[in-house]
C-alpha positions, 0 to 999 in steps of 0.5 A: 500500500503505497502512502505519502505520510507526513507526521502530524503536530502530536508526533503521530504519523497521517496516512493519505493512500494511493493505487496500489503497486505491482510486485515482481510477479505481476501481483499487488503486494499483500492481497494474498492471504496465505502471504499475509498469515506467513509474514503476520507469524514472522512478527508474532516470531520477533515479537515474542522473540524479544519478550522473552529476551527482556526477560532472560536479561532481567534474569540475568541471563543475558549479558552486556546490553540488549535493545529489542525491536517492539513496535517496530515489526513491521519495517524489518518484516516488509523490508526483508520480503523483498530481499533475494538470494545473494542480497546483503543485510547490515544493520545497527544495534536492534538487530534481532528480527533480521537472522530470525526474517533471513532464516536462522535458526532461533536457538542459534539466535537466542544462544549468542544473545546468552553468550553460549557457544552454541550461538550464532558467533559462538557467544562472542557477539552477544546481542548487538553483534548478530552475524550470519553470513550464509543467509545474508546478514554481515551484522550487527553493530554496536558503534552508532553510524560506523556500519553504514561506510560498509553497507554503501562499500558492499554496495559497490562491490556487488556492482563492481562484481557484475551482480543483481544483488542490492544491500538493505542498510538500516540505521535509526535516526540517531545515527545521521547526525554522525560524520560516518553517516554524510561521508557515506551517503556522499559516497553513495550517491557519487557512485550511484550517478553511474550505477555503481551503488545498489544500495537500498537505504532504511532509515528507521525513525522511532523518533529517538535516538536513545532519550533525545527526540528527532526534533531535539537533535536536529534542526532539520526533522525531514531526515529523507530530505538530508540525503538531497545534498548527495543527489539521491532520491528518497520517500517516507512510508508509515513503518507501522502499516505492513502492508505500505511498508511491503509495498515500498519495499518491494518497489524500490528493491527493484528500483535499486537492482535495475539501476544500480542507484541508491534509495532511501527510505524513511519509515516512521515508526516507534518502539514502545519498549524502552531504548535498551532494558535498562532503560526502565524510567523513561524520563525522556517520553510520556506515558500518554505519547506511548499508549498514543503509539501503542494503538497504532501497534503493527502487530494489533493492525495486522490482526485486525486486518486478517480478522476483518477480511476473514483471512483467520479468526480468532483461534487460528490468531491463538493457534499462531501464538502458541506455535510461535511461544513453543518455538521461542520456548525452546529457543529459550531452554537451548540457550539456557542448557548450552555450553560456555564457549571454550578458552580456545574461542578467544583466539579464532576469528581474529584474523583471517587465513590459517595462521591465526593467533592462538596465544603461543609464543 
């Protein structure tokens, strides 16, 4: 569902529809039902996902920090249904729902975030540094701003290597006050004047940046507009409709993969979980702004749309939950059983080739 969305004077987001676009396949994104049961699971997957996470961190289990992607379900989801085979995906620090939408294993996922070697980089990357390269994730980055030089490079060489594939690079609206941000977006557009960068910018505005709001950290609240000044082109999408966000996503997927052009993306939406789960006061924020968002939840939207359409009722909705909770269970019990990494970890993939360190003289 295409839109142009602008945001309204109490931080909300207003949505004027337009015509419906064509998908790859001739199709109008989304009509299909069974489709939308699929990707209504992925979400349910995530967001139980990150429930549970919240609670292993506050049990202690979980160590370092943890930042979960509640009320933000709908960007990953639409976004990564548009991705194919050969495609790249890097994002920044609220990187769960990518390996579980590209097709890792959730215990896998869960064990890295436990920090066991059963994990995904075998319990050294914890929650931020999420890595699984065979289906298409290169991250995972905890340095606000510092992963997006290498989404626009991953860009640029699968251009320069004669490929089809495009990268999806992520960052939150935080990260575009950041120097690493406007070097690359200038690389970005420089290359892509020639096609040389297929690079499908998603900026995920979840109007702040930890506790600063968009409007308290930059003077100019458009962040799509930012990217004018390196010549590439951009659009805004209600990241918290599934249905406008599949339909942006597969349109400008396939506008970057046939000209070889970047494009941003911004899509408004908003985490109703705190920044990080230790974020328990929330001073930064009202408890009316986040009950606001909580109606517009993407997950509840998507609900009422399968009732409403009598794609499902009410027990399959129940039904989808608990299969989705018994997966995330036993996730969650793998995790936990797992064992500590070996001593011997701390020196592999530290260098690449055969003679890595191994911490002899």
């Amino acid at each position: 569902m295409s839109a142009e969305n602008e945001r309204t004077g109490d931080g909300g987001v207003e949505t004027q529809e337009e015509p419906r676009e064509e998908s790859r396949d001739g199709g109008a994104v989304a009509t299909d039902g069974e489709h939308l049961v699929e990707l209504y699971k992925n979400m349910i997957l995530i967001r139980t996902f990150e429930e549970a996470t919240q609670r292993g961190f506050r049990q202690g289990k979980i160590g370092g920090y943890l930042h979960v992607y509640i009320g933000q379900e709908a960007v990953a989801t639409g976004f990564i249904d548009a991705y194919k085979e050969g495609d790249r995906v890097i994002t920044a620090y609220r990187d769960h729902p990518f390996p579980l939408l590209l097709g890792s294993d959730p215990k896998s996922v869960m064990a890295e975030l436990y920090g066991k070697g059963t994990g995904l980089v075998k319990g050294k990357g914890g929650s931020m540094h999420l890595f699984d390269v065979e289906n298409g994730l290169y991250g995972g980055y905890g340095i606000v701003g510092g992963h997006i030089p290498l989404g626009v490079g991953f860009a640029y060489a699968m251009k320069y290597q004669e490929t089809d594939h495009i990268c999806q690079l992520y960052l939150g609206d935080g990260a575009i006050n950041n120097g690493a941000f406007h070097e690359a977006a200038n690389l970005s557009g420089l290359w892509g004047r020639d096609g040389m960068n297929p690079c499908l910018w998603i900026i995920e505005n979840n109007q702040y940046g930890m506790g600063t709001s968009v409007a308290r950290s930059t003077a100019m609240t458009d962040l799509g507009a930012k990217f004018d000044a390196y010549g590439i082109e951009h659009e805004k999408v209600d990241g918290m409709d599934l249905e406008a966000v599949l339909e942006v996503a597969h349109r400008t997927a396939d506008k970057v993969r046939e000209t070889g052009q970047p494009y941003v993306v911004e899509a408004l939406t908003y985490r109703t979980a705190p920044h990080g789960s230790a974020d328990f006061f929330e001073k930064y924020r009202t408890k009316d702004e986040v009950k606001k968002w909580r109606q517009r939840d993407p997950v509840g939207q998507l609900e009422h749309k399968l009732l409403e359409r009598e794609i499902l009722d009410e027990d399959a909705l129940e039904e989808i939950r608990a299969e989705m909770k018994e997966t995330i269970d036993e996730a969650t019990n793998f995790a936990d059983e797992s064992e500590e990494p070996s001593v011997e970890e701390l020196y592999t993939d530290v260098y690449a080739g055969e003679d890595e360190y191994m911490g002899e003289e």
